[in-house]
N, C-alpha and C positions, 0 to 999 in steps of 0.2 A: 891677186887683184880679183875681185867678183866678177862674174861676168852680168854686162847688162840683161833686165830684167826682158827686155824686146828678145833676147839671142830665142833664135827657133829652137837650141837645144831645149827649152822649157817646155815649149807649146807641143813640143815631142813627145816628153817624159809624160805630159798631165796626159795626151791620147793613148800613149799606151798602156798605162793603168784603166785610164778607160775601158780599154780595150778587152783587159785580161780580171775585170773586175770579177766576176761571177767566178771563175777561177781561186781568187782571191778569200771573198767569201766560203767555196768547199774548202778551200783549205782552213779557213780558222772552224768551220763546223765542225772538222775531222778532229781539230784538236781542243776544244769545246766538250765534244764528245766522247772522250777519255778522261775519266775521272783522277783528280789531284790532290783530292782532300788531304788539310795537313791540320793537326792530326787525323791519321796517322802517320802520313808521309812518304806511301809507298807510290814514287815518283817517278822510279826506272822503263817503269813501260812505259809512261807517259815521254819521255825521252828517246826511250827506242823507236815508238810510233813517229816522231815529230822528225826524227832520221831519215825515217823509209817515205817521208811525204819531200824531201828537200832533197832523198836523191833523185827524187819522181823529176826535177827542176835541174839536176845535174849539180848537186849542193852534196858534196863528201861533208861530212858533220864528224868531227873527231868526239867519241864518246870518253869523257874524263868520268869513271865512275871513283865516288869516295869511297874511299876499303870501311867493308860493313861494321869493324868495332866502333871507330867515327861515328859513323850515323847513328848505331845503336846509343851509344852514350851522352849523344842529343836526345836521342828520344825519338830519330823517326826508324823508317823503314831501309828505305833505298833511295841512293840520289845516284843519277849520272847526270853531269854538265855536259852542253856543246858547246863544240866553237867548230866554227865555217869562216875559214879564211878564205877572201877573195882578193886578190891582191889584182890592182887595176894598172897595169904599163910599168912604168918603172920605180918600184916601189920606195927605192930608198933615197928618191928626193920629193917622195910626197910621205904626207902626214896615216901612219895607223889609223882608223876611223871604229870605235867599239861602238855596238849597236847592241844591248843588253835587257833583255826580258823576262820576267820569271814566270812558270808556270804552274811553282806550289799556290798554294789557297786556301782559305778558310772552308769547312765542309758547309753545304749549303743551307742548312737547317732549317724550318719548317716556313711555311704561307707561301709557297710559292703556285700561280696559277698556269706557270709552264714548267715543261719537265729541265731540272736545273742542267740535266748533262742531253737532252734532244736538239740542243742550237737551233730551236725553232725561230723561223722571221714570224713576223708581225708587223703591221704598220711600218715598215722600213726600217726596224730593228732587227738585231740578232740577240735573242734570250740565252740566259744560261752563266752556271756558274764561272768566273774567271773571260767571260765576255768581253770587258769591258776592263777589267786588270788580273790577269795583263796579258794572257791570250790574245790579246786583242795586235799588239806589236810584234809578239810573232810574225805575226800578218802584212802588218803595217811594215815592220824593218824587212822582210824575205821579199817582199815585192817592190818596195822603193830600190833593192839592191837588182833586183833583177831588173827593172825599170833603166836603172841606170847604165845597166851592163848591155840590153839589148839595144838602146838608141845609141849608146856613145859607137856600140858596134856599126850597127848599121849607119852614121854619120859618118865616121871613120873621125870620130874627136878623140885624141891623146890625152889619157886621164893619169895620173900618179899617183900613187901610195897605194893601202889596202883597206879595205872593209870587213870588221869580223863581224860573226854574229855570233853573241853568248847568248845563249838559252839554259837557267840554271832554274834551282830548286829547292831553295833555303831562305827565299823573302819573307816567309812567316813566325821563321826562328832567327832572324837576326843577318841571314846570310853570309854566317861565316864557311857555311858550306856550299857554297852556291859561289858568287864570283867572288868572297875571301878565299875560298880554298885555292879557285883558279890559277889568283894573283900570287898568294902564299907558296903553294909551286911552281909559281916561274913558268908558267904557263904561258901568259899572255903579258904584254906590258904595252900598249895601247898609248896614241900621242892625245887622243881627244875621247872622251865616253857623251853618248847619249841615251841616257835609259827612260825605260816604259814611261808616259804619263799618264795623267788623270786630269790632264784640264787642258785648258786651249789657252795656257801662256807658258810664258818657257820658265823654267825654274831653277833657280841658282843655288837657291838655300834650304835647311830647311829643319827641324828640331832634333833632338836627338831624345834617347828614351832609355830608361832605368824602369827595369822590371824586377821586382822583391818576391819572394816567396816566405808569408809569414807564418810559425807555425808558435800559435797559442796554446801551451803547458798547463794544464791542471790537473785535481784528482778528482775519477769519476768516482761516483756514490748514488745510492737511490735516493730520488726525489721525496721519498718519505723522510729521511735525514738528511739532509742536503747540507748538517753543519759539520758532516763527519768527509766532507768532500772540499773542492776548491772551484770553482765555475770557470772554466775557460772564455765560455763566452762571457761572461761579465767581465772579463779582462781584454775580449777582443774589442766589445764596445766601447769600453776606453781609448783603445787604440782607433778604432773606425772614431772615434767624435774628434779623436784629437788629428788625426789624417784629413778630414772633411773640412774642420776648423781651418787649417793649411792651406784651402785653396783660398779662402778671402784673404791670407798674404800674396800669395801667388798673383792672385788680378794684380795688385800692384806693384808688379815689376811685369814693366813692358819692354819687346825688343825694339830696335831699332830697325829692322830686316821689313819690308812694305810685302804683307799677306801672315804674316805670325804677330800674335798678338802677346799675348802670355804667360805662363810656365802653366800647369795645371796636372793634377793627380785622381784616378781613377784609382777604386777597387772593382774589379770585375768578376770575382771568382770568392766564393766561400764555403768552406764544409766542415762539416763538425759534427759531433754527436754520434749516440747509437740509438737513440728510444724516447718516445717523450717521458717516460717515467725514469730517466735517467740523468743525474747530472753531467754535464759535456766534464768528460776530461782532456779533451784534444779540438780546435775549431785552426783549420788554417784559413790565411787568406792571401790575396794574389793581387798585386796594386801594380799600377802601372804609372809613372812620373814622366810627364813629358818636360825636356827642358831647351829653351829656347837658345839659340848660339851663341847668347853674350854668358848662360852658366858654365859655370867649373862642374864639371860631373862627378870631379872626386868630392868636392863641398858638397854638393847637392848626396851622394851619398852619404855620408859622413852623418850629414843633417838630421837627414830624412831616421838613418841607424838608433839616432840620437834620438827622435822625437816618438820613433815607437819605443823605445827603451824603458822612458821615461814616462808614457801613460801606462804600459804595464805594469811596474814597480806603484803604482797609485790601486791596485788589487792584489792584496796581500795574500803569498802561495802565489803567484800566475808567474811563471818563467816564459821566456820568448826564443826563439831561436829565427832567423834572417838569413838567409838563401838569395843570392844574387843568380836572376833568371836571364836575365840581357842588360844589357849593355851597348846602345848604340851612340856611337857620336852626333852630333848636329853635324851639317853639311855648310860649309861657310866657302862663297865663291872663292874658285882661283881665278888669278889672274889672265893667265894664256887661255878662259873658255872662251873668250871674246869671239874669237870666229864662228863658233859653234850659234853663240846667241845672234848675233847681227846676223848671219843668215837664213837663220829660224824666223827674225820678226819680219827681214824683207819679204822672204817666200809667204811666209802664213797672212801678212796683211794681205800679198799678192792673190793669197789665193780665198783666203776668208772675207775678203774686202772691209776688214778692222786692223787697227794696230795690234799687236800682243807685245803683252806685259811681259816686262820680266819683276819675278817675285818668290819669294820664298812659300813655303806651305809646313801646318803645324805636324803631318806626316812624318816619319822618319824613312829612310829609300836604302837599298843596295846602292845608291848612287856612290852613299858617304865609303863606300869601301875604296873604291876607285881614287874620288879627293885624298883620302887618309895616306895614301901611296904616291902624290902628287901629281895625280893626272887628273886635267881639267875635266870637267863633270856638269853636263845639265840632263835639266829629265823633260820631256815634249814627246808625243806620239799620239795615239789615235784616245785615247780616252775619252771621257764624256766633261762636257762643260763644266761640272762639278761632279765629286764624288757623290753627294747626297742624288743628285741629278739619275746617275746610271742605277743606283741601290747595288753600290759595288757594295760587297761582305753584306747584304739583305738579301733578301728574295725578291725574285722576277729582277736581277741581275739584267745588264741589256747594254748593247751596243746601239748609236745610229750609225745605219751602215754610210751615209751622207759624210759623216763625219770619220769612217775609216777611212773614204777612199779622199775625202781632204789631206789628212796628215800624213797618205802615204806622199799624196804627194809633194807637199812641204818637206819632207824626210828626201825624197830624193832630188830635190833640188838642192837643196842644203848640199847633200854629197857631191851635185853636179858642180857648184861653185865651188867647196874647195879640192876636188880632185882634179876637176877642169880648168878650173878661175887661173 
């Protein structure tokens, strides 16, 4: 049973975030300011670091490093995952609590007017890459948990179950090494997950994504004779018209999930050639298919297989070859998250003085890894009102800090209600 919204346990929790804000803020600067870039993905010190700040807190962080042939044959450098078990009174007639964040990231790439790893303030911002996602919950989950641990103590309120915190490092490749691997070893098995957000409603659902790597077959020749060759790219353009073509079927199919709209395909990546005086014998390219919760992912591949196949065979000589780069599922609610949302939207109205939504988003999350294993799953945290909002993956990247020390404390109420409740 919740506890009423009046109980002084709350009016406790919100002062002492208050209290230990400034606190709050050095620490996500500390880890702002250790760079993540993925690629390349060398992530381990950034792990080590985020250890030696959470024993500074009296937070033992068990270090899960992935054995380096793994990581190499992804493609990155180094990953070590935490986990910070806190376990509150008598654990095993309260609920596991996973509180999950990642702190790989896109590298920061160019226009930006603060330094992307300085965690400069500004106007009550905090700048800098990974600020805002998802650095940002670090912060937010390490101090709602501490929040919660120092008033229940000092109240002397009996709390149940445990609180983990995973801090992983594979959000940008799929997260199969980051909380899949955790999960995959039997590491953790958690009754309820809450991971990092990016908006100020709580999120139940959300797409899943098909990444292709295409690599376009011809024979290079000089531009002088170009009939004694085969043009790649004139076979990739086929395929880019016919992929581009796809998305005005895509608008029409809509989901039924309220904040996702409809299926859609991006190319974001192409390379080709040697010289302008030479005809491309090789152009690949890199498309990314987002697909919303009510598609088949094996159809949608199958499809998609089908429809480049088939514009390249329309330029005679042009072979294709298809590389599956990811793979992630959509996120479709379970039923047991129920505690998790209804406590999210009392606290957050509480404290935002609005209702929050619950709603899906056309994003794909490490949440879906958790769902995939049957453990209820929503994502809510310190994020910014909108993703376009913060210039999360742009530049001048940015936190309000107004709006960290909101959701920490939303976050620790949540855990007060059902450790306490």
């Amino acid at each position: 049973m919740s506890l009423p919204l009046t109980d002084p346990l709350f009016a406790d929790l919100d002062a002492w975030i208050a209290a230990h804000f400034d606190e709050q803020v050095a620490f996500l600067q500390a880890l702002v300011r250790v760079p993540t870039d993925t690629p390349p993905g060398n992530n381990a010190p950034h792990a080590e670091r985020t250890a030696e700040l959470l024993q500074a807190f009296g937070y033992a962080a068990e270090r899960h490093a992935v054995p380096a042939d793994t990581v190499r044959a992804a493609g990155l450098q180094s990953i070590t995952n935490l986990i910070v078990r806190r376990p509150q009174g008598p654990t095993a007639s309260g609920p596991t609590i996973a509180l999950n964040a990642h702190g790989d990231v896109v590298p920061p790439g160019d226009g930006w007017t603060h330094d992307p790893y300085g965690a400069e303030i500004a106007d009550g911002a905090l700048y800098g890459r990974a600020a805002a996602v998802s650095k940002s919950d670090f912060a937010t989950y390490t101090f709602a948990t501490r929040a919660l641990e120092a008033v229940a103590a000092a109240r002397g309120t009996p709390l149940r179950g445990t609180v983990e915190l995973h801090f992983t490092y594979d959000e940008e490749f799929g997260g199969e090494l980051g909380p899949g691997w955790l999960l995959a070893q039997g590491l953790t098995q958690p009754d309820l997950l809450l991971a990092a957000g990016f908006g100020h409603e709580v999120i139940t659902a959300h797409n899943g994504c098909l990444q292709l790597a295409v690599t376009v077959h011809g024979v290079m020749a000089h531009a002088a004779i170009p009939h004694t060759g085969v043009d790649a790219l004139q076979g990739a353009v086929a395929i880019l018209n016919a992929l581009y073509a796809q998305n005005t079927v895509l608008r029409g199919l809509r989901s039924n999930v309220a904040g996702i709209t409809h299926p859609y395909l991006n190319v974001g990546r192409i390379e080709g050639g040697t010289n302008t005086n030479v005809v491309p014998g090789q152009v690949l390219l890199k498309l990314d298919r987002r697909m919303i919760p009510e598609e088949d992912p094996v159809a949608v591949e199958a499809a998609l297989r089908r429809l480049i196949e088939d514009a390249a065979a329309t330029v005679p000589g042009v072979t294709v070859g298809i590389e599956r780069l990811l793979l992630a599922h959509a996120m479709q609610p379970l039923p047991g998250n129920r505690p998790l949302v209804q406590a999210i939207q009392r606290h957050g109205e509480a404290v935002f003085g609005e209702p929050i939504a619950e709603r899906g988003t056309p994003l794909y999350t490490d949440a879906r890894l958790y769902a995939e294993r049957g453990i209820p799953a929503v994502i809510y945290g310190a994020g910014p009102r909108t993703v376009r909002e913060s210039n999360a993956k742009r530049a001048d990247e940015h936190l309000q800090l107004a709006d960290l020390q909101a959701a920490t404390r939303v976050v620790a109420r949540m855990l007060a209600d059902l450790l306490a409740g």
